[in-house]
C-alpha positions in Angstrom: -13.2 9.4 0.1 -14.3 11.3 -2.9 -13.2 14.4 -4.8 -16.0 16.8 -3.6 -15.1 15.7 0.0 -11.3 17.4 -0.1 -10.8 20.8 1.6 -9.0 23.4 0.2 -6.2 23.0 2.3 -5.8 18.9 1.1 -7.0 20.1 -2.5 -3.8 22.3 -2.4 -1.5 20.4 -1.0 -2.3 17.6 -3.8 -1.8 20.2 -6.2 1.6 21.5 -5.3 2.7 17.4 -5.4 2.2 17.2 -8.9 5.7 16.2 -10.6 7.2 15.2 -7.0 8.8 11.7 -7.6 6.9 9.4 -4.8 4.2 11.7 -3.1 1.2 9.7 -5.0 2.1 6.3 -2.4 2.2 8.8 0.2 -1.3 11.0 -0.6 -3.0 7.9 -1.2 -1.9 6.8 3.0 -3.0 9.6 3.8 -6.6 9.9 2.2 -6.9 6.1 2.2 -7.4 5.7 -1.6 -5.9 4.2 -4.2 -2.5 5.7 -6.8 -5.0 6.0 -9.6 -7.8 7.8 -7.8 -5.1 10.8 -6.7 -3.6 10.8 -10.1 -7.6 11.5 -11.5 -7.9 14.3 -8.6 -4.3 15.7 -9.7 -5.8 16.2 -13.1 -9.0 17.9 -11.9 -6.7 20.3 -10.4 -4.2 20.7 -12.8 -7.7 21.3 -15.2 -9.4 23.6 -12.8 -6.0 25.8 -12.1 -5.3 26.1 -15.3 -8.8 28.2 -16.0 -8.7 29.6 -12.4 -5.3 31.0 -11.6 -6.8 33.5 -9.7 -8.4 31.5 -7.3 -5.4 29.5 -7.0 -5.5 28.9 -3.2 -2.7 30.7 -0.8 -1.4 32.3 2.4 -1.4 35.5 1.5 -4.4 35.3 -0.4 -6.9 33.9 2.2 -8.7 35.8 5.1 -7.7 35.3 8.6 -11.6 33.6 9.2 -10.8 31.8 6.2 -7.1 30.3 7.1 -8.9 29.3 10.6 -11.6 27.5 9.3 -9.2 25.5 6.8 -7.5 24.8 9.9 -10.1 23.6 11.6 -11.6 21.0 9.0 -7.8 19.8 8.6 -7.6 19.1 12.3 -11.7 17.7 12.4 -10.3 15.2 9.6 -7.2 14.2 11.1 -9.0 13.2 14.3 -11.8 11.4 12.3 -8.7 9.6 10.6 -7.3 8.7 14.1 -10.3 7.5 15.3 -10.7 5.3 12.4 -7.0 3.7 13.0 -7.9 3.0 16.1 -10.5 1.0 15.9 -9.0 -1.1 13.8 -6.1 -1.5 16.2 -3.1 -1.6 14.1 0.3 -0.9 16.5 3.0 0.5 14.4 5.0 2.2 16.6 7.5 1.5 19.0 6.4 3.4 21.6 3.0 1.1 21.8 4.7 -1.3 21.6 6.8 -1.0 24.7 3.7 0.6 26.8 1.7 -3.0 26.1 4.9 -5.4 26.3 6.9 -3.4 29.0 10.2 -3.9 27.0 11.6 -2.6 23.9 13.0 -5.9 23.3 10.3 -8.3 23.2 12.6 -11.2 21.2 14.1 -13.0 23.4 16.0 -16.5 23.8 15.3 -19.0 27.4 17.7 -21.6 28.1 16.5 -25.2 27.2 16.1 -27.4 29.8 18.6 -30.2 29.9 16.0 -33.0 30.9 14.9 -32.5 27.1 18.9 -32.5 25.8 20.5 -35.0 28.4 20.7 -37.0 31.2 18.4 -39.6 31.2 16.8 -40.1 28.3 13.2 -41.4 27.8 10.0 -41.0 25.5 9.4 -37.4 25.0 5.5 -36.9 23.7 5.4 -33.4 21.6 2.5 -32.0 20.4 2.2 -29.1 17.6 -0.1 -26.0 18.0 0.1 -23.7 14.9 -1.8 -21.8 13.1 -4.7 -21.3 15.7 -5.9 -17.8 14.2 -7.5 -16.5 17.2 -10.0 -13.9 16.1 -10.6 -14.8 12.9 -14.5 -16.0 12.1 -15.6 -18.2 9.6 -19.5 -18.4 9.1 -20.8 -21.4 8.7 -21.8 -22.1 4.8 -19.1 -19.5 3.4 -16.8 -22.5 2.4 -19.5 -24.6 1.7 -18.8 -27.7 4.5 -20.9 -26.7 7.1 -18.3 -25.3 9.6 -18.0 -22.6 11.3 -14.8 -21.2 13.7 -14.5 -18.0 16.0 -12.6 -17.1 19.0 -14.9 -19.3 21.8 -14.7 -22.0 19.0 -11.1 -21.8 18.6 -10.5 -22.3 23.2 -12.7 -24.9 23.0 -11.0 -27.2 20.2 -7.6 -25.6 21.6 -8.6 -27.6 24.8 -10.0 -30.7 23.0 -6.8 -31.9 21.7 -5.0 -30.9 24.7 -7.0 -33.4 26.4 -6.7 -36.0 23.5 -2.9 -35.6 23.9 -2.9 -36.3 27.4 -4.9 -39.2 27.1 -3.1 -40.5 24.2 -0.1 -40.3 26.4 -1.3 -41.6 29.8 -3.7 -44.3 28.7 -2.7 -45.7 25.1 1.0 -45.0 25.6 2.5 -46.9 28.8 5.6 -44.7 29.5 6.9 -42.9 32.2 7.7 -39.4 31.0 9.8 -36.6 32.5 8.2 -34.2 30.5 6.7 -32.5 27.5 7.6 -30.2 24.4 4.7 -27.9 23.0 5.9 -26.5 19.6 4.0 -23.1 19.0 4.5 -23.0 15.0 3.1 -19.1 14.5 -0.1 -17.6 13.8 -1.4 -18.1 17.2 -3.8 -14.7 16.1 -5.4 -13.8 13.3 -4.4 -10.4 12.8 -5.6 -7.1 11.0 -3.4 -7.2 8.6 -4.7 -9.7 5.8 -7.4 -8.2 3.2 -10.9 -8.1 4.6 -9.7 -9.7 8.2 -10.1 -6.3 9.9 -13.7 -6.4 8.9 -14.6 -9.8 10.0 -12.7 -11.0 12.9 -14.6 -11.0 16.1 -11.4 -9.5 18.4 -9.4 -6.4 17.6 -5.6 -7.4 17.4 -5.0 -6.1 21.1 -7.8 -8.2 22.4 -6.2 -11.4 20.1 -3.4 -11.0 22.0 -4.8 -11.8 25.5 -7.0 -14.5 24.2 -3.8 -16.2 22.8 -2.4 -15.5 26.5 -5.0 -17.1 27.6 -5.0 -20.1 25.7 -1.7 -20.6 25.8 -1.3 -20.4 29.8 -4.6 -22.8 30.2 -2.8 -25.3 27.8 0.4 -25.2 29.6 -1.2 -25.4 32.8 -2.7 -28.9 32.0 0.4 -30.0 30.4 2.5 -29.6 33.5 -0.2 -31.4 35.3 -0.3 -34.1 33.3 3.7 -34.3 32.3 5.6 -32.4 35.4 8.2 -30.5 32.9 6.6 -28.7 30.1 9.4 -27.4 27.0 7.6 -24.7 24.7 9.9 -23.8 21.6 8.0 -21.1 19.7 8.5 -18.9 16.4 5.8 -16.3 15.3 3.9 -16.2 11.9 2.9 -14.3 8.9 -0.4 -12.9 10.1 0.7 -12.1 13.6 3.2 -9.1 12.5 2.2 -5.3 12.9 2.6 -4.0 9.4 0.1 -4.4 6.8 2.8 -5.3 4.0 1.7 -8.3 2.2 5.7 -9.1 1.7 7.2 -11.2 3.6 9.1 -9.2 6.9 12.9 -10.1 6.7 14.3 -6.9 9.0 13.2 -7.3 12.8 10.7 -9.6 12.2 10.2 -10.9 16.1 10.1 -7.3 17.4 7.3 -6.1 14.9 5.3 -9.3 15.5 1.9 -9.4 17.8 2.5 -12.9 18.5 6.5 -12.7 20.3 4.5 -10.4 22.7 2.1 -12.8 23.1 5.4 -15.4 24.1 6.4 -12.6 26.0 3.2 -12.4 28.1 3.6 -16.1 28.3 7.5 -16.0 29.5 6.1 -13.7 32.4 3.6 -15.2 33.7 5.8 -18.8 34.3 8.8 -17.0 34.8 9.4 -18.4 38.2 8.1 -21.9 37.7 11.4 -24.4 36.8 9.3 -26.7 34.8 8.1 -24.8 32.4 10.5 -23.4 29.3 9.6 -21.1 26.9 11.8 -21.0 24.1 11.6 -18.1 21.4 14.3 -16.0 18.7 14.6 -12.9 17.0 15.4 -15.1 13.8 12.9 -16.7 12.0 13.9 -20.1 13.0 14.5 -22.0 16.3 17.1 -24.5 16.4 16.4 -27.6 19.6 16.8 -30.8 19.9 14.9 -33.3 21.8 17.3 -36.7 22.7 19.8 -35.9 20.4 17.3 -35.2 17.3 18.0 -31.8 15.6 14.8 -29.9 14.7 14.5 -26.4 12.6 11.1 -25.0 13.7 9.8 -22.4 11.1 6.4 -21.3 10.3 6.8 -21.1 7.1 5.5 -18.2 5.3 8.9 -18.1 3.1 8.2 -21.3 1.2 6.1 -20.0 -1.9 4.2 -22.8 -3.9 1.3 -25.5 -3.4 -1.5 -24.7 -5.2 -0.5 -27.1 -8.1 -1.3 -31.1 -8.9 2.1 -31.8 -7.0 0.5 -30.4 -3.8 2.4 -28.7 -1.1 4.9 -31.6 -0.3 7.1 -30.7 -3.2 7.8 -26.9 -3.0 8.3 -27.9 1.3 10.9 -30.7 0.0 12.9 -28.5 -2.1 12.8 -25.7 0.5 14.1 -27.9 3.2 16.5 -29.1 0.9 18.2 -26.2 0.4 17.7 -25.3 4.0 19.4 -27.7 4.9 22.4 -26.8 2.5 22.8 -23.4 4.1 22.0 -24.6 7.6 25.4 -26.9 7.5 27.8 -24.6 5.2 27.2 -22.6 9.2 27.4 -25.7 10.8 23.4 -26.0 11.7 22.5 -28.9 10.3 19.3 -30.4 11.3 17.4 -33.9 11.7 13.5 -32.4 10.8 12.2 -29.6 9.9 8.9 -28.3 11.2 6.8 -26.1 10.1 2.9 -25.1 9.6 1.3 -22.1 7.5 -0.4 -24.5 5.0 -2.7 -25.7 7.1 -2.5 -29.3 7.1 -0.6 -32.2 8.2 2.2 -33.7 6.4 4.9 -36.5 8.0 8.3 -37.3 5.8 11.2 -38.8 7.0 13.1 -35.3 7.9 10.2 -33.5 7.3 6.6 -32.5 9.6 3.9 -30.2 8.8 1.4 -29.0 11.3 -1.9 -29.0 11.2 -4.0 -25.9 11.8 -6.5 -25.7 14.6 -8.4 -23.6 12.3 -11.4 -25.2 10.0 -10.7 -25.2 6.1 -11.6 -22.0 5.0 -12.3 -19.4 1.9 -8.8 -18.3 1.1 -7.9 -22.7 1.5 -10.2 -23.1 -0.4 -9.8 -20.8 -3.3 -6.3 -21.2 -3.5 -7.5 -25.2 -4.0 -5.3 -26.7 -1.0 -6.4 -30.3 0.2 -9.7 -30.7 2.3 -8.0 -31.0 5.5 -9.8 -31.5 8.9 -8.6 -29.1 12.2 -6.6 -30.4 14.7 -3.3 -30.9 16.0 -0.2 -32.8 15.0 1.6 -35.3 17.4 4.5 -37.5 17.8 7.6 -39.2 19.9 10.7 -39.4 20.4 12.4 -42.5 21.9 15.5 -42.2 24.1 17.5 -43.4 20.8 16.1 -39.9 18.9 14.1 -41.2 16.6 10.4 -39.9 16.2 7.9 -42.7 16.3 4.0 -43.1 16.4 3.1 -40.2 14.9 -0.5 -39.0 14.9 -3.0 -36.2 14.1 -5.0 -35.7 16.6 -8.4 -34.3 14.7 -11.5 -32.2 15.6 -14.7 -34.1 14.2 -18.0 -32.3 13.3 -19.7 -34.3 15.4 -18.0 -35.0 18.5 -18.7 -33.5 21.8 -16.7 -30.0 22.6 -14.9 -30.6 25.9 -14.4 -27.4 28.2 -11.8 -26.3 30.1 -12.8 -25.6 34.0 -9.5 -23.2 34.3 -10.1 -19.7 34.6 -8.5 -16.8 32.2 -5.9 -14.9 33.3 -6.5 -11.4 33.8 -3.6 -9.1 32.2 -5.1 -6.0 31.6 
């Protein structure tokens, strides 16, 4: 928005903020420009006023055409403005909010089964979805490998390891299993939040959401198929929350997040099926245990560091180091912890980092993280809790997309 585009009525109101501690944040919301470009129009005013007192602009001076007219371009802008806000689909409020999700109260807490906790205890398969970015495009050539990701791209690998999982499980691994765990490490949309993502994705944040749905129900679907009990712990991310604050959100975090309401979708739709369990918090951590193993599942957004020679393994290390410090002063203490965010695999004793089902991209690649190929990360636990063959299960360039035959489900 430029100077010469201002009313009257906005020129004014900009004028009578000059010297008001904190209005400069607010006018530059409001005209969607920067602090410095209202301070420059401040002084144009400030200039012109000074030479024009007479036409300084007021009630009582105005006509009554005149006042209408102002009042007509305020309203013409606001509803441009509106419009604008809408199409990018941004949900701030509460009020949305509840009309989409049907609840106020979209964190929420299941019970975990106790086939995953007690009883008879045998090899537990888990596979790790996390940062799947649904929405978000990457053009092929824009990193410079040759790949390319969007949302039809994204089902389709989402499926492909699915189905690699399974047949790791039923034809390399001979076990009988009561069930499995799906960890759902954050991230599962892209978002409108990040810089430039609003003008590149290829879904609006509302329409993220069902395709997340979507894939999520699908996966489960073939899961319980394959497995009979199907144990989902979940945490949301760092581009899944409503607010466009590049700070990390420590207040409410699950109830201003896009991707608990996509858990919450989930939570509905096999709310009346006794073997599936979907697990979720308002904290940003979930606590489980799978055969007596203690895991901490975070996505982990708060851990800053990685871009060095020392990689991303030693900022993780010392975070879950002291982690673990606070997590048994409360008497928390944990086995693993799990996380994803940096978008590729890492497996420690005590420590696993998922992969991303998104391709290597600009901002990976400008920050100068490892090459790392998409995929999933997989392990086991045996019935003494100890996690054993670990593996990634990767999507190749070259290999054959495999498609789901299920069907989406219809929310809207």
């Amino acid at each position: 928005m430029k100077f010469k585009d201002l009313t009257d009525v906005e020129k004014d109101e900009i004028y009578k903020s000059i010297g008001v501690k904190g209005k400069n944040t607010i006018l530059a919301n409001k005209f969607g420009v920067n602090i410095r470009t209202i301070q420059s129009w401040k002084y144009k005013l400030k200039k012109k006023k000074g030479k024009h007192n007479n036409d300084e602009i007021t009630h009582d001076t105005i006509s009554d055409d005149r006042r209408t007219i102002l009042k007509l371009e305020k309203e013409n802008k606001a509803l441009r403005r509106a419009i604008n806000e809408a199409k990018n689909d941004i949900i701030s409020s509460d009020d949305v909010k509840e009309l989409i999700a049907g609840v106020k109260e979209i964190g929420f807490i299941d019970e975990v089964p106790e086939w995953i906790e007690s009883g008879e205890k045998t090899m537990v398969p888990v596979i790790c979805l996390s940062d799947i970015h649904i929405g978000e495009v990457v053009n092929a050539g824009d990193v410079g490998f040759g790949d390319e990701y969007n949302t039809n791209i994204c089902h389709e690998y989402a499926d492909k390891v699915i189905n690699d999982f399974i047949g790791i499980c039923k034809k390399n691994m001979n076990y009988d299993y009561e069930g499995c765990v799906m960890v759902l490490g954050g991230d599962i949309i892209s978002g409108n939040n990040m810089h430039n993502m609003d003008e590149t994705n290829d879904r609006t944040a509302v329409q993220q959401v069902v395709e997340g749905v979507n894939l999520i129900i699908r996966s489960i679907n073939s899961l319980e198929k394959a497995f009979g009990k199907v144990f989902v712990p979940a945490v949301t991310g760092n581009h899944d929350r409503l607010d466009g604050s590049k700070y990390i959100r420590t207040k409410a975090r699950t109830e201003n997040s896009l991707g608990s309401m996509v858990y919450y979708f989930v939570q509905e739709h096999f709310k009346d099926n006794v073997n599936v369990n979907i697990v979720t918090d308002k904290s940003d951590e979930l606590l489980f245990s799978i055969n007596g193993h203690r895991f901490n599942l975070q996505h982990g957004d708060t851990i800053k560091g990685g871009n060095g020679i020392g990689g991303v393994a030693v900022p993780i290390l010392r975070a879950r180091a002291k982690k673990l410090t606070a997590a048994v002063a409360v008497d928390k203490a944990f086995d693993t912890l799990i996380i994803g965010h940096f978008h590729q695999s890492i497996q420690l004793k005590g420590l696993i980092v998922m992969n991303s089902l998104k391709i290597y991209d600009e901002y990976s690649k400008a920050l100068g993280f490892n090459y790392s190929r998409p995929g999933a990360t997989s392990f086991f636990v045996n019935e003494f809790g100890e996690i054993n063959f670990s593996t990634d299960i990767i999507i190749r360039k070259d290999e054959q997309k495999i498609k789901s035959n299920q069907k989406s489900i219809e929310l809207f």
